[in-house]
N, C-alpha and C positions, 0 to 999 in steps of 0.2 A: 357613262359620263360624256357629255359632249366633250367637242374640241373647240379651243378657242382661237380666235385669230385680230390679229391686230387691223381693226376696222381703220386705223390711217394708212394701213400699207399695203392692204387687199387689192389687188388688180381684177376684176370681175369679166367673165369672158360672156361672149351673149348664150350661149349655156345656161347658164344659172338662173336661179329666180331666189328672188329674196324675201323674207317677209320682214319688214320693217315693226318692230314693237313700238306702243304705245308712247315708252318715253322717249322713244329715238323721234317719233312726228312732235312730238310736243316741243323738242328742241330745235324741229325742224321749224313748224309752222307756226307756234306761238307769236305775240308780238312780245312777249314781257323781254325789254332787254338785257335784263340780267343773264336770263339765259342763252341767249345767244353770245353774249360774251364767255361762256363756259366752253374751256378747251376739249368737251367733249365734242362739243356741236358743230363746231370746226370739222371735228375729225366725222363725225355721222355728214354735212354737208357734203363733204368731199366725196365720203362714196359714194352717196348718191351720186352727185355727178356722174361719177368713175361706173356705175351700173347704168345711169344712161347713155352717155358715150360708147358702153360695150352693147348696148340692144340687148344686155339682160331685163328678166321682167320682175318688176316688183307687185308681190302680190300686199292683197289688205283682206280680213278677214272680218266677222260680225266681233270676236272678243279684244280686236285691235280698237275697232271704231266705237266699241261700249264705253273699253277705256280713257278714251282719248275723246268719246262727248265728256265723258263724266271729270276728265280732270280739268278739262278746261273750265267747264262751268261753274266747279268747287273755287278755280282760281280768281272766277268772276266774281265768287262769292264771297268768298275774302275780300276782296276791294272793298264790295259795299258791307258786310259785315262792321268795317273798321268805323262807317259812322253809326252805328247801334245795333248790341246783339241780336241775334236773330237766329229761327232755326234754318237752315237750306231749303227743306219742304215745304214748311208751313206757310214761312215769312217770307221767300226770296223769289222762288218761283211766279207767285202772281205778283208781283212788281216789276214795273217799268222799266227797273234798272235792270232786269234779265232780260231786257231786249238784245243789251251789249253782251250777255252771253250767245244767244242765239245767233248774233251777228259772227261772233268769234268762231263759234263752232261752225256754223257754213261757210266760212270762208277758210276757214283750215280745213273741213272735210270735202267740198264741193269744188272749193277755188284751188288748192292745193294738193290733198289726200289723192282723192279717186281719179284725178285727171295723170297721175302717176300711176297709177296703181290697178291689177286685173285683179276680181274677186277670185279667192280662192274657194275650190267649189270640194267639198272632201265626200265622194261618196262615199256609205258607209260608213261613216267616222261613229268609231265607237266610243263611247259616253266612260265603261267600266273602266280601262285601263288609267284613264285621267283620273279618279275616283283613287284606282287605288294607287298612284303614284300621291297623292295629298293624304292618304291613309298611311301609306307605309313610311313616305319619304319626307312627309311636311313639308312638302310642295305645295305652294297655290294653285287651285285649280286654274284661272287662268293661265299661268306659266306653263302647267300640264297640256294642256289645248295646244296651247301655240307649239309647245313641243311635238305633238303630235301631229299637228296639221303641218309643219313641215317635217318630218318622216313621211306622211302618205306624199306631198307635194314635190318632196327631193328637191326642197327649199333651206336655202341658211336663213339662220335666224341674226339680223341684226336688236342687240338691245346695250342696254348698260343697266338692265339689272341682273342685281348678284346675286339673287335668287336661280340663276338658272346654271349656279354652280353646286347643288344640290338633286336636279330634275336625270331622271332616269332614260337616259335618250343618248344614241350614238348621235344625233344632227352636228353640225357644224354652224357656230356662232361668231360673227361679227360683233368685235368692242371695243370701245375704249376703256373699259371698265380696269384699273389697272390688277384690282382683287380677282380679276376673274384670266385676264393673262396672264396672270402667278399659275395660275392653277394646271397651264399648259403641257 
């Protein structure tokens, strides 16, 4: 079972490397205000900071930046959704108003993401143990990955999801998740 740690009180030493999850950028780099007024985002901003200030390195991975094209886009979709149903594939995509997706995603992934961020590079990374941690454990396979990619990387995992109070991994996690520092 991981161990948890209080992502507002974390002191980062340049040591460490962190992998940021998907909902921790989307709190980051989103514009929707609501989220940044969530007292999570506060607390993920801040370590960031606190990781950069210590010359720790923050990595980013191919199942971080999947998630995090894909939810922003969904969110872009919603907006326009709300003037006439539609499906995501069908109807949103070749429309104009997904320019303003594609605008949001590079500028959170290009403007903000990667210019923090070293690719995390896993040789060897094997496919089966992630497989059977969503078999045995009812783990997401993404959550499985990222669990794994940092064990080979001897990376913390920041997130606030509470799915990764469930994932088969000694790693150590940054949160604000308050479900998941009960769990300590």
């Amino acid at each position: 079972m991981p161990r948890f740690v209080d992502a507002g009180l974390l002191q980062p030493t340049a040591a460490q490397k962190f992998l940021l999850d998907a909902n921790v950028w989307l709190d980051l780099v989103h514009s929707d205000p609501r989220r940044a007024a969530l007292p999570r985002a506060g607390a993920y901003a801040g370590l960031l900071r606190r990781i950069h200030r210590a010359g720790a390195r923050v990595l980013v991975n191919f199942v971080v930046l999947s998630e995090l094209v894909n939810r922003i886009a969904r969110l872009e979709f919603d907006v326009f959704r709300k003037q006439r149903p539609l499906d995501y594939k069908r109807d949103f995509r070749d429309q104009p108003a997904f320019a303003s997706a594609r605008t949001a995603i590079d500028t959170a992934i290009r403007g903000q993401v990667l210019p923090q961020s070293s690719v995390a590079h896993v040789p060897g990374f094997a496919l089966a143990p992630v497989v059977d941690d969503f078999l045995n454990l009812d783990v997401d396979v993404n959550d499985a990955a990222l669990a794994k990619c940092c064990e080979a990387e001897g990376a913390l995992l920041v997130t606030h999801d509470a799915d990764f109070g469930r994932v088969a991994s000694g790693i150590e996690v940054a949160t604000a998740n308050p479900r998941l520092l009960t769990q300590r």
